[in-house]
Every structure is written in structure tokens, then in C-alpha cells.
N, C-alpha and C positions, 0 to 999 in steps of 0.2 A: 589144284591142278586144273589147266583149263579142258572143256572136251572138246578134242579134233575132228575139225572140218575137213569134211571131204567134198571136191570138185573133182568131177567127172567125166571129163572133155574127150569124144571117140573122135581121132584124127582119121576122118574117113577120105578129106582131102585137103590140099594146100591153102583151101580157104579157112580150114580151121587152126592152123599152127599158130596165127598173130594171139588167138584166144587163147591158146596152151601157153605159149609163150608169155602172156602175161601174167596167168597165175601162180608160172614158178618164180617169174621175176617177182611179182608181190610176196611172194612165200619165201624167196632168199631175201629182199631187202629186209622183210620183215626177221627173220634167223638172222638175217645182219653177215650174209654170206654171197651177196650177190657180185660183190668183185672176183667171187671165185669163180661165181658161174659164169658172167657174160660176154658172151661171145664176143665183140665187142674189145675187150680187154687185151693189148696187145703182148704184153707178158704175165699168164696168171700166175701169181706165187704158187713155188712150190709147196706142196704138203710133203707131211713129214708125220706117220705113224707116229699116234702118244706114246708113251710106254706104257708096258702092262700094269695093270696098279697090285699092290703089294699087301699082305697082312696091314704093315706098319705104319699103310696109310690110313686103315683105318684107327688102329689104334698102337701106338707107337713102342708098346711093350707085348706088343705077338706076333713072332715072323713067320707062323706056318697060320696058312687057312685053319686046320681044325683045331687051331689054339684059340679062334674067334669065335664067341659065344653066338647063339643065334641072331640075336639084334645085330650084331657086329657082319654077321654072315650076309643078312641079306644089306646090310651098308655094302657091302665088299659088293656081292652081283649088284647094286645099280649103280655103283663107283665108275 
């Protein structure tokens, strides 16, 4: 797992926003998510809620959570 960088930019006026501005556009191009974000964009696609995720995705013979063992438990929360 990489460990997250943090940038710290107080918009205290108009001169600072091209610099905020740049580090989400580096931070979505990089997520590979910057058609979402940019303004720019003159129809952004819709999103559309995933669905919930399921026992059975984690393992395809338990359909209630406390039928999942704990391995399985915490696959399910970071699912």
C-alpha cells in the first residue's frame, strides 16, 4: 500500500486557486477520474451509485454477513 501524500493549499485569495486547481487535476488525472471533475467538460457523465456489496460476493456459498468468517468479514468492510 502506497503512503498518502498530503498538499496543503489555504485559499486565502484568487491568486491561490490555479495552485489548488492543479493538485486535484494531478490527483484525478492520476485516480484516472479527471473527466469527472473538469470543469471544462461540457457534459460530465452521469454517476450512478454501485450497489451494495453482498455476502456472496465475498464468498459465493454465505448470503447473510454473520454466515462470514472473520477473514471473509473484514473482505466484506473493505469490499
Amino acid at each position: 500500500m502506497m503512503a498518502e501524500k498530503t498538499t496543503v493549499i489555504v485559499l486565502a485569495s484568487q491568486k491561490d486557486w490555479d495552485e489548488w486547481m492543479e493538485v486535484i487535476k494531478t490527483s484525478a488525472i492520476t485516480s484516472d477520474i479527471w473527466n469527472l471533475l473538469n470543469p471544462s467538460t461540457p457534459n460530465p457523465p452521469a454517476l450512478k451509485e454501485p450497489p451494495a456489496p453482498k455476502p456472496t460476493d465475498i464468498n459465493p456459498q454465505k448470503t447473510t454477513f454473520s454466515a462470514l468468517n472473520e477473514d471473509e468479514k473484514e473482505q466484506f468492510r473493505e469490499h
